[in-house]
C-alpha positions as CSV (number, residue, x, y, z in Angstrom):
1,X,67.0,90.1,133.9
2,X,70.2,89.9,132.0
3,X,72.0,92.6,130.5
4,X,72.7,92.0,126.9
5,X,75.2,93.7,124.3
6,X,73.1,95.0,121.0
7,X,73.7,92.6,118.2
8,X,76.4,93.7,116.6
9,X,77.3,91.3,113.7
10,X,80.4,92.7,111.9
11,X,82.0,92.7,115.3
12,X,84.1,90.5,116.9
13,X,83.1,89.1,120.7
14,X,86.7,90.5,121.7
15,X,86.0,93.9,120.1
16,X,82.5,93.7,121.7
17,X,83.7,93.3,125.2
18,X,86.4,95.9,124.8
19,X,84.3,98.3,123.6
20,X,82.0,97.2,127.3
21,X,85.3,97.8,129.1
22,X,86.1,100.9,127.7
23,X,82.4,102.4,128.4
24,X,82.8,101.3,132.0
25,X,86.3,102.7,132.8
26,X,85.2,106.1,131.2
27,X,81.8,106.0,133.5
28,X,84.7,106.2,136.8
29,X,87.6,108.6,134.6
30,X,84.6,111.4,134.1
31,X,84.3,112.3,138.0
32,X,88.3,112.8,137.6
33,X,87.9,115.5,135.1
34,X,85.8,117.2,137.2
35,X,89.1,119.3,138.5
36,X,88.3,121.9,135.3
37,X,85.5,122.7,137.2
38,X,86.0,126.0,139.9
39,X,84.6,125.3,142.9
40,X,81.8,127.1,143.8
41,X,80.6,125.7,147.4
42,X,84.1,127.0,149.1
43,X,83.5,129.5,152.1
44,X,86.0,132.4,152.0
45,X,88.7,132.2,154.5
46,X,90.0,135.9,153.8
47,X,90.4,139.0,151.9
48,X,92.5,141.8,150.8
49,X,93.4,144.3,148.3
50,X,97.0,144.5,147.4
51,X,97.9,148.1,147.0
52,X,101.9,149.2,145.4
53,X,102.4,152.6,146.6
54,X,99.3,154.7,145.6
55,X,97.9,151.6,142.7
56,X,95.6,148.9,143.8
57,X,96.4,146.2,142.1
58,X,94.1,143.3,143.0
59,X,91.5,142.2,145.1
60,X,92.4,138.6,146.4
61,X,90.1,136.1,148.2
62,X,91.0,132.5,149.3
63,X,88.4,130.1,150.2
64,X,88.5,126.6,151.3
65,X,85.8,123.6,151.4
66,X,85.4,125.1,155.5
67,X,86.4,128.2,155.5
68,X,89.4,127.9,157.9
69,X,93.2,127.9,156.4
70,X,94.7,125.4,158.2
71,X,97.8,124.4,156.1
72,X,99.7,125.1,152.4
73,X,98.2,122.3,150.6
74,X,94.8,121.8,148.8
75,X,91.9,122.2,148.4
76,X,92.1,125.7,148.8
77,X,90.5,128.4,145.6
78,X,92.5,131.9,145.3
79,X,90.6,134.2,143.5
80,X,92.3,137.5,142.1
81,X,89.9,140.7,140.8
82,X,92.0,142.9,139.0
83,X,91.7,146.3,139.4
84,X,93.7,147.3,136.7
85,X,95.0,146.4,133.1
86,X,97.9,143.8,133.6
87,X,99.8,142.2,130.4
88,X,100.7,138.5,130.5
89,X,104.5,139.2,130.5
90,X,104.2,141.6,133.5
91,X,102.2,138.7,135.3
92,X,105.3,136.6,134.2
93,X,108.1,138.5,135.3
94,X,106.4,139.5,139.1
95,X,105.6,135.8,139.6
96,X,109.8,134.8,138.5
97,X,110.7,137.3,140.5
98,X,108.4,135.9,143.5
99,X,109.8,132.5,143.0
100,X,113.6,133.0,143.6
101,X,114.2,130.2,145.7
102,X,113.3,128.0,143.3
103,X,115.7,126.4,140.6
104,X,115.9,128.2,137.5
105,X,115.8,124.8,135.9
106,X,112.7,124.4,137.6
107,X,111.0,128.5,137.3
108,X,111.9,128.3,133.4
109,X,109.6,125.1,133.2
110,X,106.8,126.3,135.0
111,X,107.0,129.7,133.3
112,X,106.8,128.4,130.3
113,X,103.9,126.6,131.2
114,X,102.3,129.4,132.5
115,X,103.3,131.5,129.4
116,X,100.6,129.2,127.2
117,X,97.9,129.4,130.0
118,X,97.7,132.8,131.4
119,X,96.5,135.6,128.9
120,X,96.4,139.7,128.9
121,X,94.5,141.0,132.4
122,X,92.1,143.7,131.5
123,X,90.4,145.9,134.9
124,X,87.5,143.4,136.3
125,X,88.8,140.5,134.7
126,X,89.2,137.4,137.5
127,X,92.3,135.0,137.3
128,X,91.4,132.0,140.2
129,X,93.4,129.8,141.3
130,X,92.8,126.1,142.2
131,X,94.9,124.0,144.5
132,X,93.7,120.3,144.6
133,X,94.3,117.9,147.0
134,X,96.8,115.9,145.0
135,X,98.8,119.4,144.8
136,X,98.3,120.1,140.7
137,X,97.5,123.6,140.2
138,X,94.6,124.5,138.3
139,X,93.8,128.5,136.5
140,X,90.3,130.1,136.0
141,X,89.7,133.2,133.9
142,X,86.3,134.9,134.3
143,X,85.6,131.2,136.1
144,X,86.7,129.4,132.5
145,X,89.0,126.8,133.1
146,X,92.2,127.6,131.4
147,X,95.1,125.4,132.1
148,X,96.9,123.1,134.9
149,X,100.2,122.9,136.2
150,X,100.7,119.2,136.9
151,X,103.8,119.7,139.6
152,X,102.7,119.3,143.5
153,X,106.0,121.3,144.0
154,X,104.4,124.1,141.6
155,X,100.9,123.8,143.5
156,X,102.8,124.7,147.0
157,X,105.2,127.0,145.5
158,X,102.9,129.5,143.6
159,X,100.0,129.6,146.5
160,X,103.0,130.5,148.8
161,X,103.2,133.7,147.2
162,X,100.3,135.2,148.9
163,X,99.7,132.4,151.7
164,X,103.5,132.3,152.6
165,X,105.0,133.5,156.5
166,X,107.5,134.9,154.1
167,X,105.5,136.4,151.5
168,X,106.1,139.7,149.8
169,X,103.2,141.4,151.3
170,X,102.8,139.9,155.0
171,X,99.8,142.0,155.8
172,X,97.8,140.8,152.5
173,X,99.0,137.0,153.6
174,X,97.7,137.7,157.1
175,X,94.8,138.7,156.0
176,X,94.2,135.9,153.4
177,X,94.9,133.2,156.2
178,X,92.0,134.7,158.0
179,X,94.4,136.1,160.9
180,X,93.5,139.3,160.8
C-alpha cells in the first residue's frame, strides 16, 4: 500500500512535501513539550516543614523518578504547601537574598524572570518545582504549569536552596535528602 498526499490542486509539489515535513517533525517536537507537564509517578525522597521562630511557613517535599536523592541535578520535583499568605515580592526578596553567591548580573536576570512567573501565595496554595534532566527549571502552581527558567546554572542554583550542604535551614535539607 502506498501512502498518498490528498490532492491538493492549488498547491505546489514543494509546498506539498513541506507541509509533509513539517507534520512529521512536529509528531517528534510534541514528546519535548511534555516538560509543562508535573510529574506525577515520582516517589518522595523527603519531607519537612520549615518553621521561622514560632510561623510555619511551608511544607516541602522532594521526590525523584526512585525515590533516593542521589545528586543536585534533575529529574528531581520540589513541592512547597504553603501554610501561610506569602506575596510575590516577599518570595522575591527571600530567594535574592538566598542566592548571594551568585552574580548580581546574573540574580537580576533570573529575578526578573521569576518576577513574570511566580504570582501572590495564598495558605494551601502549592508552588512545585521541576528540575529536568537538561537542568532548565520548570514552576507549578496548584500543579498548573506556570513558567521555565531556561539556565542549567539557575536549575542547580535555586534547588540548592533547600537541597544545599550549605543551605539556610540544614535540618529541613537533611531531611529533604532523605537523611534523616
Amino acid at each position: 500500500m502506498r501512502f498518498m498526499m490528498p490532492s491538493m490542486p492549488d498547491i505546489h509539489v514543494g509546498a506539498r512535501f513541506s507541509i509533509a515535513v513539517l507534520i512529521c517533525l512536529s509528531m517528534f517536537t510534541l514528546p519535548a513539550m511534555s516538560a509543562q507537564e508535573l510529574p506525577q509517578q515520582y516517589k518522595p525522597v523527603g519531607a519537612a516543614t520549615l518553621r521561622v521562630l514560632w510561623f510555619d511557613v511551608y511544607a516541602a517535599e522532594l521526590r525523584s523518578p526512585d525515590g533516593v536523592f542521589s545528586a543536585m541535578k534533575g529529574p528531581l520535583l520540589l513541592k512547597l504547601t504553603y501554610l501561610r499568605d506569602i506575596k510575590r515580592q516577599k518570595l522575591l526578596n527571600e530567594t535574592a537574598a538566598q542566592m548571594e553567591s551568585v552574580s548580581p548580573e546574573l540574580r537580576s536576570r533570573w529575578l526578573s524572570q521569576l518576577e513574570g512567573i511566580w504570582p501572590d501565595i495564598g495558605k494551601g496554595d502549592q508552588l512545585a518545582f521541576y528540575l529536568d534532566p537538561q537542568g532548565a527549571g520548570h514552576f507549578y502552581f496548584n500543579e498548573g504549569y506556570i513558567g521555565s527558567v531556561n539556565d542549567s546554572r539557575f536549575g542547580i542554583e535555586f534547588i540548592g536552596i533547600w537541597l544545599a550542604e550549605d543551605s539556610s535551614y540544614p535540618d529541613l535539607a537533611r531531611k529533604l535528602r532523605g537523611e534523616s
